[in-house]
C-alpha positions in Angstrom: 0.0 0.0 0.0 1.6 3.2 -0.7 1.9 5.8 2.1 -0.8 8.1 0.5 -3.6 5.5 -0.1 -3.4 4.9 3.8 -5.9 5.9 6.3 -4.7 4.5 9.4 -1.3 4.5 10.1 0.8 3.3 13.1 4.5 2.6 14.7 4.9 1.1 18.1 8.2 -0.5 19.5 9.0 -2.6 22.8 12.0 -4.2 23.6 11.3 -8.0 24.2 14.1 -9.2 26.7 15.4 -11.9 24.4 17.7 -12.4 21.6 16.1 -12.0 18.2 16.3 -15.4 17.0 14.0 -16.1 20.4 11.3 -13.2 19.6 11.2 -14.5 15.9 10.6 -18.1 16.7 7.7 -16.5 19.4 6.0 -14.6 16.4 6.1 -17.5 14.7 4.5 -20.0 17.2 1.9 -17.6 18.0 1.0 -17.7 14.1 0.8 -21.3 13.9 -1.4 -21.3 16.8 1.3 -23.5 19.3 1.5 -20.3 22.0 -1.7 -17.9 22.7 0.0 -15.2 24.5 -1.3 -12.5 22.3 -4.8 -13.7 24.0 -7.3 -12.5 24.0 -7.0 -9.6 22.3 -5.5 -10.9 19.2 -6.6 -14.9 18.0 -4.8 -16.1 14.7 -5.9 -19.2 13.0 -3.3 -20.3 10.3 -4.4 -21.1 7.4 -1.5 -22.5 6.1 0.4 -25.4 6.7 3.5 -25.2 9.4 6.2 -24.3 10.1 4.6 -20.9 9.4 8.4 -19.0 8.3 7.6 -18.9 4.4 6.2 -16.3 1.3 2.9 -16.8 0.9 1.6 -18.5 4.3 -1.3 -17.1 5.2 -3.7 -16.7 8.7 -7.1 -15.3 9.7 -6.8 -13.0 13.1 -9.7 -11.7 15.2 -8.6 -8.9 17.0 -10.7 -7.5 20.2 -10.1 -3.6 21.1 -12.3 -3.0 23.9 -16.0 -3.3 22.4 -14.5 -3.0 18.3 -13.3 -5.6 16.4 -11.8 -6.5 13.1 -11.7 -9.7 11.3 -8.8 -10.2 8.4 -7.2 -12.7 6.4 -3.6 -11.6 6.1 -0.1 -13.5 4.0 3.3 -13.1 4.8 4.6 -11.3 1.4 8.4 -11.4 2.8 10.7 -12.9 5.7 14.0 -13.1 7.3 14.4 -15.3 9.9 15.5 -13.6 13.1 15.1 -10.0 11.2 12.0 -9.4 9.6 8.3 -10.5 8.7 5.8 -8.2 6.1 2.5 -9.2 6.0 -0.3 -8.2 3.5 -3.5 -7.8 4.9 -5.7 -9.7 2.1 -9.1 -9.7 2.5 -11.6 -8.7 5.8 -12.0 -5.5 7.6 -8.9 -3.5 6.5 -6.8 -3.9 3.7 -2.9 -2.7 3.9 0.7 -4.2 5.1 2.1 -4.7 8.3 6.3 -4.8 8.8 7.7 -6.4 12.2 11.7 -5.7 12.2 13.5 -7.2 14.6 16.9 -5.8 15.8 19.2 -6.7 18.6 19.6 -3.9 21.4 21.2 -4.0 24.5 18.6 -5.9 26.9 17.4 -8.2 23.8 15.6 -7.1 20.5 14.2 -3.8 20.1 10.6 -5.1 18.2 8.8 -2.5 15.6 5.7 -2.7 13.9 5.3 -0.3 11.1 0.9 -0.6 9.9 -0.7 1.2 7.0 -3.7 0.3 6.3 -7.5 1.5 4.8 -11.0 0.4 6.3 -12.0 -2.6 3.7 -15.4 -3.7 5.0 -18.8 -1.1 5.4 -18.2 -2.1 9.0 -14.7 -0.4 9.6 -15.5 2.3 7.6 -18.4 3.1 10.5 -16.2 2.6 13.0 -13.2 3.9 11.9 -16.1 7.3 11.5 -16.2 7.2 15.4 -13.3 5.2 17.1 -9.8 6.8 16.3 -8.6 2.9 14.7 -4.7 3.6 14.7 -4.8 4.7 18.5 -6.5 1.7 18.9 -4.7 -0.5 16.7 -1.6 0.5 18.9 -2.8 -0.4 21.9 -3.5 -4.0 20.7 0.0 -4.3 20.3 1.7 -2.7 23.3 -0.5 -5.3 25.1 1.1 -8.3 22.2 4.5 -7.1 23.0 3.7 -7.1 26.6 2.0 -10.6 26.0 5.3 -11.4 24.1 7.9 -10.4 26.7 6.2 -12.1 29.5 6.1 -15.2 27.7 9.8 -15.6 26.7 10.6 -14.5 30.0 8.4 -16.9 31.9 9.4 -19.7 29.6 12.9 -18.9 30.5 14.1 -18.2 26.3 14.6 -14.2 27.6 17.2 -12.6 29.6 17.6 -9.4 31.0 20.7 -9.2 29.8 20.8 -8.9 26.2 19.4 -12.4 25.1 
């Protein structure tokens, strides 16, 4: 989607308190359905078949922001492992692209999520007429990279001290 065609448009960052290769396997899991820390604001239902890491593997997501949600099928249009996953949101509520980039920082990986994206159903465009969507949107995922930390650092896969 090109920056102009865009009418909601976020960036949020955490750093998740473990090494990339860690927070990429995580994102992973959590797309093939193995780990539901994301839960219950965010439920993803692959589509495709495992492991999940390729071009063209695809997932439907049902994401709860307080009384709104959105429903989307979205594909993974490029990856690399440890470093980056862009997704294309396909068909459902909103239509647009979605970049994670991973990137080691002292403390573990410094996690962005750059989202463009346009209302794609007459629902979000009602909502989206009322309910400011990329405030919204943003705090799905501080509470997915919350989710996220907690997880690898419960499991024990995190460290405090740079992975």
């Amino acid at each position: 989607m090109r920056p102009g065609d865009a009418r909601f448009v976020a960036v949020d960052e955490a750093v998740i308190h473990a090494a990339p290769d860690v927070v990429f396997r995580a994102l992973l899991d959590e797309c093939n359905g193995v780990t539901d820390w994301w839960a219950p604001h965010v439920r993803v239902t692959p589509v495709s078949e495992p492991p999940f890491d390729y071009v063209g593997a695809e997932a439907r997501s049902v994401v709860r922001a307080g009384r709104v949600s959105a429903r989307f099928l979205w594909r993974i249009v490029a990856i690399e492992p440890d470093r980056l996953i862009e997704i294309e949101y396909a068909e459902g509520d909103v239509a647009g692209t979605g970049i994670l980039t991973l990137s080691p920082t002292e403390g573990g990986t410094l996690l962005r999520y750059d989202w463009a994206a346009r209302p794609n159903s007459w629902r979000a465009s009602i909502v989206s007429a009322f309910v400011d969507v990329s405030e919204r949107h943003s705090a799905v995922m501080r509470l997915g990279f919350a989710g996220l930390d907690e997880y690898v650092t419960r499991t024990g896969q995190g460290s405090r001290h740079g992975g």
